[in-house]
MMTF fields as JSON, N, C-alpha, C and O atoms, coordinates in Angstrom:
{
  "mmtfVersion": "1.0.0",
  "mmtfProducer": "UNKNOWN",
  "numBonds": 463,
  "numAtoms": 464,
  "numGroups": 116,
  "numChains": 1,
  "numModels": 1,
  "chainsPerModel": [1],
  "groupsPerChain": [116],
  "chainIdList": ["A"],
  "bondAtomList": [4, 2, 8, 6, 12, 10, 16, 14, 20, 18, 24, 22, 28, 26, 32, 30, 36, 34, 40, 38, 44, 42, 48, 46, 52, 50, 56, 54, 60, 58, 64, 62, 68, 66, 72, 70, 76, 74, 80, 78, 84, 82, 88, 86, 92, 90, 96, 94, 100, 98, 104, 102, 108, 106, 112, 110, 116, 114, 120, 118, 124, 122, 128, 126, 132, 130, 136, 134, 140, 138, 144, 142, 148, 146, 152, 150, 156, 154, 160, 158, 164, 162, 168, 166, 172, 170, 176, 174, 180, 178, 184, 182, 188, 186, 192, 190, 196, 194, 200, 198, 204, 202, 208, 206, 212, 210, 216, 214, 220, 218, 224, 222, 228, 226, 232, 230, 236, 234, 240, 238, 244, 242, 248, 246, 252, 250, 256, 254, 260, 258, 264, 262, 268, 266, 272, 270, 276, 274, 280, 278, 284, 282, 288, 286, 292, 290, 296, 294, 300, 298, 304, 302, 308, 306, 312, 310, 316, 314, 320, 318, 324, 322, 328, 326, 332, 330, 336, 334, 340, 338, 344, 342, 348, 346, 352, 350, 356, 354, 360, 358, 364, 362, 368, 366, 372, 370, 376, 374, 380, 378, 384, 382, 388, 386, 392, 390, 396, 394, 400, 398, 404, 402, 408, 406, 412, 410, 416, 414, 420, 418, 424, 422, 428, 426, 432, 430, 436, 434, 440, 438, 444, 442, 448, 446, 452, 450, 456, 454, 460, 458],
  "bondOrderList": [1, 1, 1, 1, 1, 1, 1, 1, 1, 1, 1, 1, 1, 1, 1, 1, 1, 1, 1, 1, 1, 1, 1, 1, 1, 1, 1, 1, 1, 1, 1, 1, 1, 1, 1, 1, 1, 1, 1, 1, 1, 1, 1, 1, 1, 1, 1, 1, 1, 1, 1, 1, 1, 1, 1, 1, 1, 1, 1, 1, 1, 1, 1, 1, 1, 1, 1, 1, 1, 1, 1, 1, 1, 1, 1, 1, 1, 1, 1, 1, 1, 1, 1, 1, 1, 1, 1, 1, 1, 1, 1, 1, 1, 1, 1, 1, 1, 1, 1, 1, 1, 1, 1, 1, 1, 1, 1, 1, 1, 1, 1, 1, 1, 1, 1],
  "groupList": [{"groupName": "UNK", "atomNameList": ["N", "CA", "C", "O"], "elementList": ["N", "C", "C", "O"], "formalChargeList": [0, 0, 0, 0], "bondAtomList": [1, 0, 2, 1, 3, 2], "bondOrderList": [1, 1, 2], "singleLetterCode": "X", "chemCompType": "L-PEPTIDE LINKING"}],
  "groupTypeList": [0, 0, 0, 0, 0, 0, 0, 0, 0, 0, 0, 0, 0, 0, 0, 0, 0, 0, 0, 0, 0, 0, 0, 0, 0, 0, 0, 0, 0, 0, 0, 0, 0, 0, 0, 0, 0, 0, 0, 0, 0, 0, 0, 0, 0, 0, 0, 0, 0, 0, 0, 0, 0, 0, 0, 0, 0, 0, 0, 0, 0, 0, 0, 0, 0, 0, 0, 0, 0, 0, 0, 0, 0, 0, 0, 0, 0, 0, 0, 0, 0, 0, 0, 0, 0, 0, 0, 0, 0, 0, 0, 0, 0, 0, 0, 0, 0, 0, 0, 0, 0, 0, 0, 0, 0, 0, 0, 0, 0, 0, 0, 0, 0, 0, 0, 0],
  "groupIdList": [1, 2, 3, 4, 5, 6, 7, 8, 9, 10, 11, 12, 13, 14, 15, 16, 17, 18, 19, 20, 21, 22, 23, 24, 25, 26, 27, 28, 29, 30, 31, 32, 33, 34, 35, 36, 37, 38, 39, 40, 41, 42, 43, 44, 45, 46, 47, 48, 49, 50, 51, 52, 53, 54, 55, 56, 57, 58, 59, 60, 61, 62, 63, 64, 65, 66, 67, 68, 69, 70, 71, 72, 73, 74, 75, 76, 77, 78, 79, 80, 81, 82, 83, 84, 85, 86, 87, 88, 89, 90, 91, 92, 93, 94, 95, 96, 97, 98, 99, 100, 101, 102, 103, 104, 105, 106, 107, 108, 109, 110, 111, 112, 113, 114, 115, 116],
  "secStructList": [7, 3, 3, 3, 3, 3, 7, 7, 7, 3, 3, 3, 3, 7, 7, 1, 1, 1, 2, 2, 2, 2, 2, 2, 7, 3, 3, 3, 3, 7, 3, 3, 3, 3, 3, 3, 7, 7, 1, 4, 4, 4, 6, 1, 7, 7, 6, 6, 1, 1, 7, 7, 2, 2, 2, 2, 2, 2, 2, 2, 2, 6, 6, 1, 1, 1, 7, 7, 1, 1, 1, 2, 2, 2, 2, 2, 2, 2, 2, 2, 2, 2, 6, 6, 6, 7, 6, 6, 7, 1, 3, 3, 3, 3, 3, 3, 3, 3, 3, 1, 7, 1, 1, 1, 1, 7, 7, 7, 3, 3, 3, 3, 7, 7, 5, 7],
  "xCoordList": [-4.54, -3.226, -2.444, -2.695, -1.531, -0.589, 0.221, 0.379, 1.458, 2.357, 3.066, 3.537, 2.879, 3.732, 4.85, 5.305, 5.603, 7.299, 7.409, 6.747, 8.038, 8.574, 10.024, 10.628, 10.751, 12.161, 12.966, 12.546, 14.239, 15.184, 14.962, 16.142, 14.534, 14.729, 16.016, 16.659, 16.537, 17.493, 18.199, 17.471, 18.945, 19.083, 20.551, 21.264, 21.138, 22.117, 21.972, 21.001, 22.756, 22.951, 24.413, 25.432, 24.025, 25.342, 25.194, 24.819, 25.32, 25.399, 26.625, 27.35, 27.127, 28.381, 28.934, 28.645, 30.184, 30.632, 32.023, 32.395, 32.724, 33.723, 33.187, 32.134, 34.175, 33.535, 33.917, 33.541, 34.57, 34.36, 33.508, 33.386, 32.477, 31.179, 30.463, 29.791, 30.207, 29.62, 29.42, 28.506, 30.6, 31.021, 30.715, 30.222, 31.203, 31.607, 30.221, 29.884, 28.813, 28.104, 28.748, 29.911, 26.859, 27.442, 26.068, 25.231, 25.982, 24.803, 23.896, 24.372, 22.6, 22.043, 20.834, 20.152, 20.404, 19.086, 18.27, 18.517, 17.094, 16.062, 15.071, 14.423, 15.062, 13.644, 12.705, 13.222, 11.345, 10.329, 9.248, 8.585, 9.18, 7.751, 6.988, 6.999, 6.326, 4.436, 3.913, 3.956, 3.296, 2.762, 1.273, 1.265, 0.22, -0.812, -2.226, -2.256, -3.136, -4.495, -4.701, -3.908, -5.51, -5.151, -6.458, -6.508, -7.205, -8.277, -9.367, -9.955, -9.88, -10.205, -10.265, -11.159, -9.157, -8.472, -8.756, -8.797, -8.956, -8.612, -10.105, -10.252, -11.237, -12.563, -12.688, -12.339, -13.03, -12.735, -12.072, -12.921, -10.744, -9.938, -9.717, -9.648, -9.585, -9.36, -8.224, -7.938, -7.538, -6.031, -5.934, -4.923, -7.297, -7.671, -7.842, -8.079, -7.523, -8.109, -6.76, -6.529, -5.963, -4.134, -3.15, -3.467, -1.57, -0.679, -0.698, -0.851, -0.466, -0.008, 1.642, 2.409, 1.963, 3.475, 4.032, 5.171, 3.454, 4.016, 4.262, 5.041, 3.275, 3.886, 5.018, 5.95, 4.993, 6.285, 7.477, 8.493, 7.416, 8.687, 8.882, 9.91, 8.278, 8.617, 9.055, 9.913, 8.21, 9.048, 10.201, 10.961, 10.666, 11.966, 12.772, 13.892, 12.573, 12.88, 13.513, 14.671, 12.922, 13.139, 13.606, 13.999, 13.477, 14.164, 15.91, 16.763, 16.085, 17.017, 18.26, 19.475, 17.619, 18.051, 18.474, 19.522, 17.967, 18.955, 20.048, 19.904, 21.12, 22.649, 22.236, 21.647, 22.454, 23.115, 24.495, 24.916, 25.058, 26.179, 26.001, 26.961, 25.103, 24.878, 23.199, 22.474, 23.049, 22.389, 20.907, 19.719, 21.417, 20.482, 19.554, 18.333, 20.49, 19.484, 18.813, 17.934, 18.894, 18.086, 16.749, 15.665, 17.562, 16.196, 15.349, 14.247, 15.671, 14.678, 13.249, 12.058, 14.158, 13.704, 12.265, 11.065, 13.221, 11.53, 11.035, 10.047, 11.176, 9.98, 8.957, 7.78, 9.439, 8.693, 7.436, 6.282, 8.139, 8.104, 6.564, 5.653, 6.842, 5.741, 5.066, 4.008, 5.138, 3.802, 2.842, 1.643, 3.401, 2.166, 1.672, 0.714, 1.828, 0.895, 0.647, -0.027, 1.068, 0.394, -0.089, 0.316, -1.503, -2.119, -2.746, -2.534, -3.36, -3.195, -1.999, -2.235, -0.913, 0.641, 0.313, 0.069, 0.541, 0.859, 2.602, 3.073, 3.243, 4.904, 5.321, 4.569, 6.667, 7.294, 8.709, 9.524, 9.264, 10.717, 11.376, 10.817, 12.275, 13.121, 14.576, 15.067, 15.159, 17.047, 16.909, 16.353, 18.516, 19.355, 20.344, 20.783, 20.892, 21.974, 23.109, 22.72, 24.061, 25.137, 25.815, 26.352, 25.632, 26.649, 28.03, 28.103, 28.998, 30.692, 30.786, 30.901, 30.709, 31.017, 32.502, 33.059, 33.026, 34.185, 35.216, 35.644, 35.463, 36.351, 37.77, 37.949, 38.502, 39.503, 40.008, 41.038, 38.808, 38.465, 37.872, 37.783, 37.173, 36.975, 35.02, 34.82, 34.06, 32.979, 32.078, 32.099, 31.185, 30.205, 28.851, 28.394, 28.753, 27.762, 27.317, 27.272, 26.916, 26.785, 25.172, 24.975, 24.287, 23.018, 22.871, 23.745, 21.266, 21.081, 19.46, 18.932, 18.737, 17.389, 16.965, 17.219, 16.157, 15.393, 13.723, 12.803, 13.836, 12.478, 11.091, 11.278, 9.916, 9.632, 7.68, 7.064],
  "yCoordList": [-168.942, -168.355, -168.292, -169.036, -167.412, -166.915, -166.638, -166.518, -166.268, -165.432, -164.342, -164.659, -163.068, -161.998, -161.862, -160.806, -162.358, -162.026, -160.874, -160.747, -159.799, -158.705, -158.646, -158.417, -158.816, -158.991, -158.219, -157.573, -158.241, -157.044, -155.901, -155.583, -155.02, -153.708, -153.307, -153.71, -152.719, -152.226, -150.57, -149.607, -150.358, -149.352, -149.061, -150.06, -147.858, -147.357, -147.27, -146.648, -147.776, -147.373, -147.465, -147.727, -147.031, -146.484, -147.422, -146.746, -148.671, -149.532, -150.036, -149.812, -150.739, -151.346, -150.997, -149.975, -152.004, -151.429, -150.501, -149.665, -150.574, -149.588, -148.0, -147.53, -147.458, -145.681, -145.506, -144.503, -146.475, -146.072, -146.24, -145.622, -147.297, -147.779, -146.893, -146.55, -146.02, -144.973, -143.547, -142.751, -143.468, -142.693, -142.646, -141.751, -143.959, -144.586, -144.695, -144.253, -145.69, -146.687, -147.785, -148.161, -148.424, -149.695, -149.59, -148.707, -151.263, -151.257, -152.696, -153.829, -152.314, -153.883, -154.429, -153.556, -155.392, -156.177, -156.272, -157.108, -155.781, -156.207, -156.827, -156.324, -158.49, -159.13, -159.203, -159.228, -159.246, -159.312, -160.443, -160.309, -161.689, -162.476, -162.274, -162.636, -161.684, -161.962, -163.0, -163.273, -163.936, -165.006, -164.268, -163.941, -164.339, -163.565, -164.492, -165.693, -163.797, -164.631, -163.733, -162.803, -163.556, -162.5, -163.508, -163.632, -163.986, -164.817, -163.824, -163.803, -162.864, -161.896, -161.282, -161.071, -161.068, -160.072, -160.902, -160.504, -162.102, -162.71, -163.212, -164.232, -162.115, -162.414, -161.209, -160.995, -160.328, -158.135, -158.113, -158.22, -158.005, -157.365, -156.065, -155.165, -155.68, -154.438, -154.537, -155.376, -153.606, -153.334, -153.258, -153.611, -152.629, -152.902, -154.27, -154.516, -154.854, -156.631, -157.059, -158.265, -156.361, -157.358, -156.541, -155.353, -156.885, -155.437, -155.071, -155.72, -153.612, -153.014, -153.029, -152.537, -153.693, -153.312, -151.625, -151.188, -151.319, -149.944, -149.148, -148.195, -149.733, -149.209, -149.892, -149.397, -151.618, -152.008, -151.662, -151.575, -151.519, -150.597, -149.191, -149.266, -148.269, -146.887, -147.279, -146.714, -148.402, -148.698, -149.103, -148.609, -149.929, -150.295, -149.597, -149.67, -148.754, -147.639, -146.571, -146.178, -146.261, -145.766, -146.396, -146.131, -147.045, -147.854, -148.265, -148.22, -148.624, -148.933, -147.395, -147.546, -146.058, -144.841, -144.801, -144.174, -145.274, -145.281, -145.916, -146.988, -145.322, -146.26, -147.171, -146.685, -148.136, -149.434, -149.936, -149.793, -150.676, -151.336, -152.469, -153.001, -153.247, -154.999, -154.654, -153.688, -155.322, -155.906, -156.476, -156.159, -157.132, -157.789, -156.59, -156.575, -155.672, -154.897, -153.955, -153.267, -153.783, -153.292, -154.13, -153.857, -155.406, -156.373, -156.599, -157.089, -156.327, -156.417, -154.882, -154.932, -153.721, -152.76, -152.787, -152.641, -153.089, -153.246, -154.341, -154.499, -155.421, -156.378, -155.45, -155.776, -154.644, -154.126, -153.117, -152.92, -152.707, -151.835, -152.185, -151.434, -153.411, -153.845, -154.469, -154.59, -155.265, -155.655, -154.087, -154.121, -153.221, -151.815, -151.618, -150.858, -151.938, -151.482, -152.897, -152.767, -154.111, -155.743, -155.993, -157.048, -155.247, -155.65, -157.472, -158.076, -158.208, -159.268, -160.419, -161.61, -159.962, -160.81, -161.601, -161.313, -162.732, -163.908, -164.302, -164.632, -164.217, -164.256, -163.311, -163.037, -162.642, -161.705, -162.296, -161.647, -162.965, -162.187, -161.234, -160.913, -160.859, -160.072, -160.768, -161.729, -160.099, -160.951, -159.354, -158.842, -159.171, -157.829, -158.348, -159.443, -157.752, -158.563, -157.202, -156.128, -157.373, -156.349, -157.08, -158.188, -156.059, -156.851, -155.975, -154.781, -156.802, -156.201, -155.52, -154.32, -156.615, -155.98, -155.957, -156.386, -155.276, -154.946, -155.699, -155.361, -157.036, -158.211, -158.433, -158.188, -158.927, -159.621, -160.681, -161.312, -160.898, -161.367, -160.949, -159.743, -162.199, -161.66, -162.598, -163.748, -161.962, -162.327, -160.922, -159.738, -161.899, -161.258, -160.372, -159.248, -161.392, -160.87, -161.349, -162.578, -160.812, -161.738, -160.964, -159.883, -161.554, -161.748, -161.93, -162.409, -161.347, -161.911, -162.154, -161.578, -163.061, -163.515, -163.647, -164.641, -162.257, -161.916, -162.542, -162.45, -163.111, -163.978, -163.979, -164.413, -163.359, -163.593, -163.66, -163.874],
  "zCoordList": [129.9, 130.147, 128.84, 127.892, 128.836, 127.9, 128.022, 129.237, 127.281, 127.363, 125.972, 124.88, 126.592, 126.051, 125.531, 125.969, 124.8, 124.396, 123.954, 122.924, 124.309, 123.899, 123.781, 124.829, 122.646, 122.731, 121.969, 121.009, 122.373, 121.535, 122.186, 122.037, 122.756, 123.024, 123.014, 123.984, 122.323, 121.991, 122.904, 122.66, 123.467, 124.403, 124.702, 124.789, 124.879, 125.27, 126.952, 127.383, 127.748, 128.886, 129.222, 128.582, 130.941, 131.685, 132.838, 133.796, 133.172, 133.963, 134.046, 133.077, 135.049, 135.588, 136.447, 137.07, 136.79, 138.476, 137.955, 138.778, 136.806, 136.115, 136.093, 135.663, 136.637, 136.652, 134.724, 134.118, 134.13, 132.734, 132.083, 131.025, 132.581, 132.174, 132.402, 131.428, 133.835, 133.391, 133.027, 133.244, 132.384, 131.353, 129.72, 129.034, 129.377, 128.251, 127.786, 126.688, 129.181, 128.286, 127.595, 127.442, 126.993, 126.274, 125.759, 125.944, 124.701, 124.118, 124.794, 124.873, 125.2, 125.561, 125.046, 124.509, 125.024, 125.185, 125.793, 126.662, 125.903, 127.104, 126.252, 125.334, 126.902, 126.489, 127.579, 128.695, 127.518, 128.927, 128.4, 127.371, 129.369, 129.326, 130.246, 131.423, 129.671, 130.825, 130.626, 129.426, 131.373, 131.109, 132.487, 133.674, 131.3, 131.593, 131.435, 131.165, 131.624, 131.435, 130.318, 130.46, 129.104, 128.123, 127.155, 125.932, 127.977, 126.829, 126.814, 125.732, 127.838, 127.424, 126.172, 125.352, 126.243, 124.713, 123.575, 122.411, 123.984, 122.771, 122.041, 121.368, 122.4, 122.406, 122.116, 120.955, 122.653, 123.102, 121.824, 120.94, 121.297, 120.577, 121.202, 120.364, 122.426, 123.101, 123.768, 124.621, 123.338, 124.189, 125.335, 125.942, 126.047, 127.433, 128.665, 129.847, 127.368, 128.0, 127.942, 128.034, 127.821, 127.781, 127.966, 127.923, 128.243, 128.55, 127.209, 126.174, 127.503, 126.239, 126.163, 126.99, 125.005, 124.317, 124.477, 124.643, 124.422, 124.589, 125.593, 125.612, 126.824, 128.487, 128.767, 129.4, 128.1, 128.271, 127.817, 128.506, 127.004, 126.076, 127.115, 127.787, 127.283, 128.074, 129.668, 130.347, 130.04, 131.331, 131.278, 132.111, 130.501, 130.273, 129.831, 130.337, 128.85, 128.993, 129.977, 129.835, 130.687, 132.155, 133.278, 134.414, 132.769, 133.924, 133.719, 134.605, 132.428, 131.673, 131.861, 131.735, 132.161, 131.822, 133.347, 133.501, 134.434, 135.569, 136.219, 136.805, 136.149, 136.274, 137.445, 138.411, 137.398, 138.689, 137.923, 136.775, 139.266, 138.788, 138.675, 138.118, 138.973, 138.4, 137.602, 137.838, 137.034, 135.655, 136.679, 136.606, 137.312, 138.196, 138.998, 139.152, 139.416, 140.202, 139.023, 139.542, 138.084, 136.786, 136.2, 135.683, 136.634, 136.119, 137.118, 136.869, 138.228, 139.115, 139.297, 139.602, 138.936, 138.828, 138.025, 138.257, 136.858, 135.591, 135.937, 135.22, 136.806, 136.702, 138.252, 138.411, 138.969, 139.824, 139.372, 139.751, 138.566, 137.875, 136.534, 136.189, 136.173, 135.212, 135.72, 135.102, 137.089, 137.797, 138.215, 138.491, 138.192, 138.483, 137.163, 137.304, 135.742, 134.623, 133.796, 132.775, 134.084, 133.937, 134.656, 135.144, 135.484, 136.554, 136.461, 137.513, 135.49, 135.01, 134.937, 134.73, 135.104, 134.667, 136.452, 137.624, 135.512, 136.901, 137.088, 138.176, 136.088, 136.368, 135.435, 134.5, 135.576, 134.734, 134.197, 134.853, 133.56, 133.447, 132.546, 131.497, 132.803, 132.152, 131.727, 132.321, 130.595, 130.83, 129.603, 128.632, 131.294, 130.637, 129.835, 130.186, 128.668, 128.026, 127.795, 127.336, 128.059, 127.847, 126.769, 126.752, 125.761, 124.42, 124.587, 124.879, 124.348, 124.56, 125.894, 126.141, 126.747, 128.296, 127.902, 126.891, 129.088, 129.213, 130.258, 131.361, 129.32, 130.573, 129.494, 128.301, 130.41, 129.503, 128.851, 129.087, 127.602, 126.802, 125.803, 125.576, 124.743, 123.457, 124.031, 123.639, 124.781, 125.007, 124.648, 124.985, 123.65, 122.919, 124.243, 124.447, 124.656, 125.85, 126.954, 126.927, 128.066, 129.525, 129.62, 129.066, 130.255, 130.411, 131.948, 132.671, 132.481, 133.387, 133.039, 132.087, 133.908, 133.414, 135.034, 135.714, 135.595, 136.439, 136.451, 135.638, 137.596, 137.175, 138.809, 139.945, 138.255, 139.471, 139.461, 140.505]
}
């Protein structure tokens, strides 16, 4: 067993429960752990034997590009979403991070960490 860190994805979206949020946008974070069996791969050297980084990135991606108003129901999306192309992944999470949400205050960022 193993695990995958893919972190930082960097992304513009239109999420939140403010109709200015989705207007406006904001900027966020998506990190994803697979914790996988991946010893395969690690014998092979074949991309075939482990997820590929790069379906992960386009799912999140896409997924990231459809408005919800909580964070949570986004992170749940892509972890549904990456159990259909990590056929291997034994747990997933995800944590959405909204940098400069829009509260009244001076908070850098609120997170959620979808886990399943």
């Amino acid at each position: 067993m193993g695990k995958i860190h893919i972190e930082g994805i960097k992304l513009y979206a239109y999420h939140g429960c403010l109709p200015e949020e989705a207007k406006i946008g904001a900027n966020y974070l998506v990190d994803v752990y697979i914790e996988t069996d991946f010893s395969r791969a690690e014998t092979s050297d074949y991309l075939a034997d482990t997820v590929d980084y790069v379906m992960v990135y386009e799912t999140v991606k896409q997924e990231m590009a459809i408005r919800s108003n909580l964070l949570e129901h986004v992170g749940r999306r892509i972890i549904n979403q990456l159990y259909g192309i990590a056929k291997s992944a034994k747990k997933i999470e995800v944590r959405v991070t909204k940098l400069n949400p829009p509260m009244n205050g001076n908070i850098e960022k609120v997170s959620v960490l979808v886990t399943e």
